[in-house]
Residue, then its C-alpha position, 0 to 999 in steps of 0.5 A: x500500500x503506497x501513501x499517495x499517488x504520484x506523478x509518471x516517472x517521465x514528469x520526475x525524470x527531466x531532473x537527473x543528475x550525471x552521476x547518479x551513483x554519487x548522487x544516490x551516496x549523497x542522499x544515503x548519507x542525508x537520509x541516513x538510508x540502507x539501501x536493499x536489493x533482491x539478486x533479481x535486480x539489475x545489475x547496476x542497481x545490485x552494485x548500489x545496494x548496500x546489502x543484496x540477498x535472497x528473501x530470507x537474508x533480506x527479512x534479517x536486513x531489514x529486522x536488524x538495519x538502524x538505519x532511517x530510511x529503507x530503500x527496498x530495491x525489490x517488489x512491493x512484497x519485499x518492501x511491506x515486510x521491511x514496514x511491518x518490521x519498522x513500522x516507524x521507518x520510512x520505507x521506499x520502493x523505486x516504482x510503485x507498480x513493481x508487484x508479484x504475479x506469486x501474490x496476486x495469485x492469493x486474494x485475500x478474501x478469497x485465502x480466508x474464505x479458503x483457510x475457514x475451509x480448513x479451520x485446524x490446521x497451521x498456516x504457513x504462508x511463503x513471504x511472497x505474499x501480500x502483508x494482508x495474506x501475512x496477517x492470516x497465517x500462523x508463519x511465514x517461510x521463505x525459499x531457504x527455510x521452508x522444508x526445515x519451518x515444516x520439519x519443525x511443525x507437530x507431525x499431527x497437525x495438517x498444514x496448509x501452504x500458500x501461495x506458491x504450489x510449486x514451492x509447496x509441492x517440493x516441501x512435501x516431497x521433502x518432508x513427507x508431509x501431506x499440505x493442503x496448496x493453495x494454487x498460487x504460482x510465479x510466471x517466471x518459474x513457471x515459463x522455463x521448459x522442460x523441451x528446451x531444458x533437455x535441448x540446453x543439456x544435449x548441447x552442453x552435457x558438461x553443465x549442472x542444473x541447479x533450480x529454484x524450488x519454485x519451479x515446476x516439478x517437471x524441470x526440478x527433476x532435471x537439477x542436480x541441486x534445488x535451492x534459494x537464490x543465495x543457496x545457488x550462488x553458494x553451491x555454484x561458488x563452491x562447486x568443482x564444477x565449471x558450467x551451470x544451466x541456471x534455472x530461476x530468474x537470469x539477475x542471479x547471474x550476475x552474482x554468480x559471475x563475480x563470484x566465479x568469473x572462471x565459471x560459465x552460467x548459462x540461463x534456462x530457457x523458457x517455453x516462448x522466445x521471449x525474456x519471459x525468464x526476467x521477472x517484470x517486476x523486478x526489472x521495473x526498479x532502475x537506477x534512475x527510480x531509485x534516485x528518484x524515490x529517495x531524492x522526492x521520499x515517495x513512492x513510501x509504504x504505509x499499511x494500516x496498523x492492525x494489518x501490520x501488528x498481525x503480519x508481523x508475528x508469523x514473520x517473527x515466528x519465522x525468524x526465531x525458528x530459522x536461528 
């Protein structure tokens, strides 16, 4: 939720500075700000950020920053966990249509009617959700902890997860446990193909899979190894390894080349001939727009207290049952 309407970017733009990467040091320092970016982000965007992570890692950030301002590089999602967890921080996202196809999936009126469906069991809700889908669950997981959250959770209790069935159907066959899915999915995870993917392997059968769990099942059991965004870099890193075929969002790549700039990452391919493997969202955030929103304080996240206070215990949860 975003406190006012603003004007395009085109009628913010005619202003720049030349040398935005001084200008934005300039107002971190007046705004006392800590800058935040996702792995998707673009890459000069990542090279600003002051710490740049997967969701997990972002959540800690955000919950131990004593910063001022948060300028959350990522999508609006990303930026309301920052606000429930500094409810009296100013936070900011470079472009206010920078969204989630995986949260639009789960409306929240629609999710409650679902879980008073299933009135005993345990919410555990995947942190791309909206703050509002956040207050109606027990506890939020991320990509890197969603399989050890579950483990954690009493064998006798059912669970319900949302939103990413993806995600949810891999934490099943992880855990052994029987969760009732809510049907939410992300367009770039769910536009790799399994034809091509095979394709990419023939052409270069020296390379190893690696995958995001929010795949479908059809192109994870192609990976050698399943992880989060961070726990790819870091297997990828640490691998003997000297080729990768990638398959979650391209923006990792560039992590993973500075980290490993002897190494070939090779980006899966998805089913159109298209970026359709870029997130929309994500790339909507630009250098220029997170100048923009820091010099003008706007676009800023606001949400409505009760809200916030409910959301911010399973993300509290969550991050005590992660130590």
């Amino acid at each position: 939720m975003f406190a006012t309407a603003l004007p395009s970017i085109a009628e913010r733009q005619p202003e720049l500075p030349p040398d935005l990467f001084a200008a934005i040091a300039a107002l971190k320092r007046d705004l006392n700000a800590v800058v935040l970016a996702h792995y998707y982000q673009d890459p000069d965007v990542q090279d600003i950020a002051d710490y740049i992570g997967d969701s997990l890692g972002l959540s800690r950030q955000a919950a131990s920053t004593d910063a001022d301002t948060i300028v959350f590089a990522g999508v609006h999602f990303m930026a309301e966990t920052a606000k429930i967890l500094n409810p009296n921080k100013l936070v900011l996202l470079p472009d206010a249509e920078a969204g989630c196809s995986l949260a639009d999936s789960c409306p929240p009126a629609e999710f409650a009617a679902f879980k008073a469906a299933h009135p005993d069991h345990i919410v555990v809700s995947y942190i791309n959700c909206s703050a509002e889908i956040k207050a109606l669950s027990d506890i939020i997981c991320t990509s890197s902890n969603a399989v050890r959250i579950v483990e954690q959770l009493p064998r006798d209790r059912q669970i319900i997860f949302a939103p990413d069935r993806n995600l949810g159907r891999y934490v099943m066959q992880q855990t052994g446990r029987d969760l009732v899915l809510w049907q939410g999915s992300c367009i770039v995870h769910e536009t790799f193909s399994e034809k091509k993917l095979v394709q990419l392997k023939m052409q270069h059968p020296e390379a190893e899979v690696v995958a995001h769990p929010e795949c479908e099942d059809s192109v994870l059991r192609h990976a050698s190894f399943i992880g989060s965004t961070t726990a790819l870099l870091n297997h990828c890193q640490n691998s003997v390894q000297k080729s990768f075929i990638v398959a979650t969002e391209p923006g990792i790549i560039y992590q993973m080349q500075k980290a490993a700039p002897d190494k070939e990452f090779i980006p899966a391919p998805p089913i159109a001939n298209c970026n359709c493997n870029e997130c929309p969202y994500m790339r909507l955030n630009t250098l220029e727009k997170l100048y923009l929103c820091m010099r003008d304080r706007q676009p800023e996240i606001v949400l409505p207290e009760t809200t916030r206070a409910a959301a911010l215990k399973p993300i509290q949860r969550m991050l005590e049952m992660s130590t």
